[in-house]
Structures are given as C-alpha cells and as structure tokens.
VOGU-3710 file (C-alpha; in Angstrom, 3 decimals, decimal comma):
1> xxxxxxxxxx> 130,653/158,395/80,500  128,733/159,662/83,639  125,783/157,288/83,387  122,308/157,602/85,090  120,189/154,511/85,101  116,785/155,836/84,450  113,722/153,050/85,675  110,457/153,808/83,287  112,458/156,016/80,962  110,389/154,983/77,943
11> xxxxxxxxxx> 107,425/156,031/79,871  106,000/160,056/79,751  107,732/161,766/82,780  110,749/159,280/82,159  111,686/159,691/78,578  111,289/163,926/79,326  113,913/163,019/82,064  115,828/161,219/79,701  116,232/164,387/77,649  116,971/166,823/80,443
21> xxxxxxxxxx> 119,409/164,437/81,603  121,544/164,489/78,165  121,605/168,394/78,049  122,879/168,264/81,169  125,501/165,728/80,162  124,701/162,827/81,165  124,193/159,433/80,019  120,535/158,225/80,400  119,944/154,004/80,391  116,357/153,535/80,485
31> xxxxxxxxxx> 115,715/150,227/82,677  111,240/149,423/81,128  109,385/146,365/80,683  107,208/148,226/78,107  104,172/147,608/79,726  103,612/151,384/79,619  105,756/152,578/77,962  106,962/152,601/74,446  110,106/152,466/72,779  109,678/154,883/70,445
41> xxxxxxxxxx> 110,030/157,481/73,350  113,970/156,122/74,044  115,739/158,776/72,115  118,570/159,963/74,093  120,955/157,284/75,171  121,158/153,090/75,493  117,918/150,871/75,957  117,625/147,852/78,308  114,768/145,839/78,701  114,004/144,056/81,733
51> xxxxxxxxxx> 111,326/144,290/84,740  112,413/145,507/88,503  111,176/141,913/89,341  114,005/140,241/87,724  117,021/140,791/90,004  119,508/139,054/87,614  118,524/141,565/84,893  118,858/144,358/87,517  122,429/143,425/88,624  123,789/142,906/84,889
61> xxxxxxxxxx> 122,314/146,489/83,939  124,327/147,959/86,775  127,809/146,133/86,209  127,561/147,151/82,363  126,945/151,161/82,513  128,067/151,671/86,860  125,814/154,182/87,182  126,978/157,264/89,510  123,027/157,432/90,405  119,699/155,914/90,047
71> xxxxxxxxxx> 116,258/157,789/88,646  113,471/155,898/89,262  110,339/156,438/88,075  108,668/152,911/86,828  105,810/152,023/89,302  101,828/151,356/87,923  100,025/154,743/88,856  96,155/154,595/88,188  94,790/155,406/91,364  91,079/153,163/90,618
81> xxxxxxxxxx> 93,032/150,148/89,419  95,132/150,411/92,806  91,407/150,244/94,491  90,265/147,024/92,828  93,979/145,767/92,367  95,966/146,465/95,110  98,061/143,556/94,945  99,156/144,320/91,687  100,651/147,449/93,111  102,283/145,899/96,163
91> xxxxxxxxxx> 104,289/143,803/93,798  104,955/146,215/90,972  105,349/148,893/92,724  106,801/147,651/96,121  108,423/144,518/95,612  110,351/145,977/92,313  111,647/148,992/94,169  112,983/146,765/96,683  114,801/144,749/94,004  116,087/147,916/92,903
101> xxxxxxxxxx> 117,260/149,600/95,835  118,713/146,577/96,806  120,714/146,268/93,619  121,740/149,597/94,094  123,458/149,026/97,233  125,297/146,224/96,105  126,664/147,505/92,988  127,878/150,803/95,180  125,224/153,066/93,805  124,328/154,781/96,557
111> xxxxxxxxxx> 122,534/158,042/94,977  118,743/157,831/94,667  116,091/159,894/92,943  113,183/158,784/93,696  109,294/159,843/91,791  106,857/159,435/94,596  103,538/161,480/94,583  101,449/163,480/96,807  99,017/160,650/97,275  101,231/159,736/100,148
121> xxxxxxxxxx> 99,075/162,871/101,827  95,964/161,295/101,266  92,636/163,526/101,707  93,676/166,538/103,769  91,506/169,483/102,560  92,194/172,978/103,806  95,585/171,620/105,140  98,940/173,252/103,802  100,766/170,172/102,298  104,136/170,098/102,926
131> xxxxxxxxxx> 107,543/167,922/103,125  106,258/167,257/106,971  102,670/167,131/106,431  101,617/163,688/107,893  101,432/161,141/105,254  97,890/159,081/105,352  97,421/157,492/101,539  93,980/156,454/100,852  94,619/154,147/97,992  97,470/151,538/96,963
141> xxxxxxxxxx> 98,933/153,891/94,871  99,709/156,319/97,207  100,747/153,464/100,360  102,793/151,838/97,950  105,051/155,148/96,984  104,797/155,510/100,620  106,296/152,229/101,623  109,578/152,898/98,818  110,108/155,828/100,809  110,070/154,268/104,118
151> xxxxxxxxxx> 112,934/151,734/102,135  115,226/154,569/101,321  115,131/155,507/104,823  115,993/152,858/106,774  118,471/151,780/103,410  120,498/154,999/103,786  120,436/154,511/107,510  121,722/150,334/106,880  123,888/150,993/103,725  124,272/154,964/103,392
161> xxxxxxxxxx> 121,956/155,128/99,979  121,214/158,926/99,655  118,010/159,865/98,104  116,271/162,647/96,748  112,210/162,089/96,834  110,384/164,135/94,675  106,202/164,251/95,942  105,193/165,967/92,980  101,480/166,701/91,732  99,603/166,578/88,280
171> xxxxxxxxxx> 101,964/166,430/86,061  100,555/167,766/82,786  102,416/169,402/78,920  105,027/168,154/77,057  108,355/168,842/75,550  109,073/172,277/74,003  109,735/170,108/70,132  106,782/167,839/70,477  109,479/165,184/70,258  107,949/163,121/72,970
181> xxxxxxxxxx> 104,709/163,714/74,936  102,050/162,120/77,030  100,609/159,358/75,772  99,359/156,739/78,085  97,275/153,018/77,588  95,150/153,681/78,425  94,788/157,225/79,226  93,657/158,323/82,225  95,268/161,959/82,592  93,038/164,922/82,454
191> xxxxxxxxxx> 94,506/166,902/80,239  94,929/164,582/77,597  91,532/163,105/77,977  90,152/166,953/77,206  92,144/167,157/74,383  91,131/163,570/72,835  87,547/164,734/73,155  88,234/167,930/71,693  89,980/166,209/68,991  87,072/163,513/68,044
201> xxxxxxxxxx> 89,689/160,276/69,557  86,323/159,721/72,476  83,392/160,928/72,031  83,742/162,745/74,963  85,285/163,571/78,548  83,904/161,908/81,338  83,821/164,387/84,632  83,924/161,477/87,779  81,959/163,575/90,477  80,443/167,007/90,602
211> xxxxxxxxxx> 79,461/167,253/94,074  82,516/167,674/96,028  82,987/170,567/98,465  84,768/172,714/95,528  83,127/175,967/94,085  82,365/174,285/91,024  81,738/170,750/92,637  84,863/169,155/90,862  88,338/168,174/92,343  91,366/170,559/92,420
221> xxxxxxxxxx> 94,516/169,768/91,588  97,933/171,301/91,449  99,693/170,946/88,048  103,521/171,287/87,204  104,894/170,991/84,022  106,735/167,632/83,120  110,100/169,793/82,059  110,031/171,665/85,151  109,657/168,688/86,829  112,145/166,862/85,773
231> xxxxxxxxxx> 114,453/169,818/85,570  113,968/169,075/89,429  115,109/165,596/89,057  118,536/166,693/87,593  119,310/169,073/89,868  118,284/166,253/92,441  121,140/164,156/90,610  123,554/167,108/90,996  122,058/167,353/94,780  123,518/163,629/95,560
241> xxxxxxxxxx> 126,267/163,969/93,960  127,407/166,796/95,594  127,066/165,074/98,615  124,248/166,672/100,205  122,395/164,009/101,999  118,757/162,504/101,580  115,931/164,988/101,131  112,704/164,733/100,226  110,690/167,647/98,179  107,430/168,524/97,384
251> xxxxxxxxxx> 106,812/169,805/93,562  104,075/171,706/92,802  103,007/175,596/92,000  101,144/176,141/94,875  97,603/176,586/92,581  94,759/174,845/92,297  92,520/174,619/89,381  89,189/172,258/89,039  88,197/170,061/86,423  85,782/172,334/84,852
261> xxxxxxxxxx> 88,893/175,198/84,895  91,214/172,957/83,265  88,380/172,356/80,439  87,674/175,514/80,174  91,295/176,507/79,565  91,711/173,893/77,199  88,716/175,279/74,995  90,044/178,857/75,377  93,613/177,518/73,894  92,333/175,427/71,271
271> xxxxxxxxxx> 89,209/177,664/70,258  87,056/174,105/70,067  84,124/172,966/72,555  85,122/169,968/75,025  82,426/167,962/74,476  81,790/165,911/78,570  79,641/163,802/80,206  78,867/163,651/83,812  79,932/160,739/85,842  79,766/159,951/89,855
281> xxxxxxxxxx> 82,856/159,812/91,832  85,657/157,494/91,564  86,887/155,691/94,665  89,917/156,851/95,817  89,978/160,550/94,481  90,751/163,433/96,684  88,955/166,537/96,931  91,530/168,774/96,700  95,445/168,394/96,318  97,942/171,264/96,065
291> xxxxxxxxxx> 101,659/171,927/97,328  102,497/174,684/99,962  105,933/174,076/100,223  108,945/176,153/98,689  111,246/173,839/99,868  112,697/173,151/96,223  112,555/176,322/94,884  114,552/177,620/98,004  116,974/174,285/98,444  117,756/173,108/95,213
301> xxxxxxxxxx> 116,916/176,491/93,259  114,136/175,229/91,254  111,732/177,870/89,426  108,388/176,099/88,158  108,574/179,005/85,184  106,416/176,733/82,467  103,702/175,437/84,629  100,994/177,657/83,792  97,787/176,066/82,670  97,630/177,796/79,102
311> xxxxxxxxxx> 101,228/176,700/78,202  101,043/173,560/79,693  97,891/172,442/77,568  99,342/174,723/74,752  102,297/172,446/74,564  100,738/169,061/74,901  97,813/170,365/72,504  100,922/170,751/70,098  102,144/167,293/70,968  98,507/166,025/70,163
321> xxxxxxx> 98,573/167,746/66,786  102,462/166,461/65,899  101,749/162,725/64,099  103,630/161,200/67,030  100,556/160,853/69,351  99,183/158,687/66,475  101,877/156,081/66,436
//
C-alpha cells in the first residue's frame, strides 16, 4: 500500500483530500482529534485518533502505515478567535506541527505537504500577492502558519524534509456527489453562512464591516474550489515524490469578489433572498486578498477549472440540500 498520512482528514478540505487521494491511488490515514472535525466525513481509507500534541500517538501512527508522505492540514483557523486567543493557536497550531514534523523526520518521512494560507501576507492592498510577496500576518492565525513554514525550512535544510506549501485563499463548494461538504462548528465561512440564512438554519447573515475601501464597502476575497484545491495537494504528493525539492505555491484564481457579490450570486443560484444584517468590522480582517501568481498552474500543471462562484455555491448549495449537512 502507498500510504499518505493525512492530519485533519475528517475535517472539510481534509476529508475532500482524502478522496482525491484514493482516485489517485493512494492510501489516505486521517491523523484528527475531532475537535472539528467529524467522523462521519472518514470515508476513504483507515481512521486514527490522536492529537499532534501527543508525540507517542504520532510515532505509533507512523511505524504502523510508513507513510511515503505527510498531508497536513489540522491547525484551528478562525481568524477572531486567533485575536482574543492567540495562545491557543501557538500551541495547536505551532507546537503540534512541530511534533509532527519532528516525527516525520524520525520515522524517514521526509515528504511534506503542507496547508498554510494567505494570511501569512497580511493586509497588502493593491499589492500583487505572490510566492515572494513579503509575508507580514496580522493575526495568530496567519503568524502561526507562518512560523510551520519557517520549520520546514530550516527542517529540510537540518534533516532534508521536502515540502510542498500550499498558501491558498477562500476555499469555498464541495464534492461533485454531495458525499462530504463543508460543515464547520461553528461556522464561520461565508458561503455557508449565506446559504444557512437562505435556508432558515440563522435568521440571517451577518455582513462584519461595510466601510472598507472596496466599491461596495465589503472585503474581497479570492475563492478556489476545495477539489481544485486539493487536486493541487496530490499533485504536490506526486511533486515530492518525484524528487523535486521544497516549493511553496500560492492557490488562488486570481479574482476577487466582495461580500455583497458572493450574496448576490448565491441568491441568483438558489432563486431565494439572503436575508443580512449589518455588523462593524472584525479585528483582524483584511481588506482585500487575492492571488497573482501562476506559479502552480505553470509548475505543477494545475488548472483551477471549477472555481467559479456559481458552481462553487451551486455545489455546496447541493451539499446543503443532501440530508448530510443535517447530521
């Protein structure tokens, strides 16, 4: 068996990995606490429980299955808890990716795919972001994905750990079945949150600042669809494996759309009114956030073909609709 150990693979991005990982033919062992995610998403190859704070756990997970490479997605990721919380991120986040990389090395699995974000950018409006753009996070979130990558770096220089590190952007529709989806607790993703308010689950969607220097006043954010994204992360496996060296990519479409144009796509999909409030700014939210790199596409040969904004919310609209979302 050519196994993958996949960290939060019961969680949203992770169990779509999961998936993409068998057709590919691989083995995926998701590594979650279940503080996120749910099991119910674990569908396509072996479960272990366990925390990345529990370096015993880690180290008997690797010397079962002997992963050929590591997929790593399990880190907390609300950007206004990592304001009030940051230590909670530092250790989650940080410390547990240390545990793992360092478990890595020593069971002689030394290919890396790492899920960081483009929060390690921080607030740059009107700047290009790319792989080289200078990296200034304004939240925990964001310094803590920073920090991992700073790890890999000076493990792969120490121990010769390759990685792949995806900075990828809103992440946003769901699997082409509906046999897993986003689902979060509790949910703070945009898309989702329109389509709970369109769907009577709130009472309605909550816009956090109108006033920023947008034409409509609300943030802008790139969005890439969770199977192109991590159709990235396998060919990121394939990357390592073909012994191709440490990279780091930046996944996104390279448009921007605003709150108010990701509602109004939603209602224009789902022919219903998105019933929203109007709230003041959340601390630690950019203004604007979207890729202009073609790095991937050009590197690894990755097309971003799904992620358009009526077939990504047309797909997790269908997920919403499916039962599962009710379990």
């Amino acid at each position: 068996m050519t196994n993958v150990l996949v960290t939060g693979g019961a969680g949203y991005i992770g169990s779509h990995a999961c998936k993409a990982l068998k057709a590919a033919g691989f083995t995926p062992v998701t590594f979650d606490n279940l503080c996120t995610g749910w099991e119910d998403a674990v569908k396509f190859g072996p479960f272990e429980k366990g925390d990345l704070l529990d370096r015993p756990r880690l180290d008997e997970v690797f010397a079962k299955y002997q992963p050929v490479a590591v997929m790593h997605f399990a880190a907390l990721s609300q950007v206004g808890e990592s304001m009030s919380n940051p230590g909670k991120y530092w250790l989650n986040n940080t410390c547990g990716s240390l545990n793992l990389i360092e478990a890595a090395c020593a069971a002689g699995c030394l290919n890396f795919v790492f899920s960081s974000t483009c929060a390690t950018y921080g607030e740059q409006d009107n700047v290009v972001l790319n792989e080289d753009s200078v990296q200034l996070p304004i939240n925990a979130y964001g310094a803590s994905k920073r920090a991992i990558e700073d790890m890999l770096r000076d493990f792969d220089a120490s121990h010769g750990l390759k990685s792949v590190i995806f900075r990828y952007f809103n992440v946003a529709g769901g699997d082409d079945e509906a046999e897993i989806g986003e689902f979060h607790r509790p949910e703070t993703h945009l898309i989702p949150l329109i389509l709970d308010a369109i769907d009577g689950k709130r009472a309605a969607l909550t816009i956090f600042g109108t006033d920023y220097d947008t034409p409509d006043g609300t943030c802008i954010r790139d969005y890439v669809h969770v199977c192109d994204l991590v159709d990235a992360h396998v060919l990121g496996v394939n990357w390592l494996r073909a012994d191709k060296g440490s990279r780091v990519f930046n996944l996104g479409t390279g448009s921007g759309f605003s709150v108010r144009e990701v509602m109004d796509a939603a209602a224009q999909v789902t022919g219903r009114t998105v019933p929203f409030n109007e709230g003041p700014r959340r601390a630690g939210d950019c203004t604007k956030l979207v890729s202009g790199s073609t790095r991937a596409e050009e590197e690894l040969g990755w097309t971003p073909g799904r992620s358009t904004l009526d077939r990504m919310i047309a797909d997790a609209w269908r997920w919403h609709q499916s039962g599962h979302y009710e379990k």
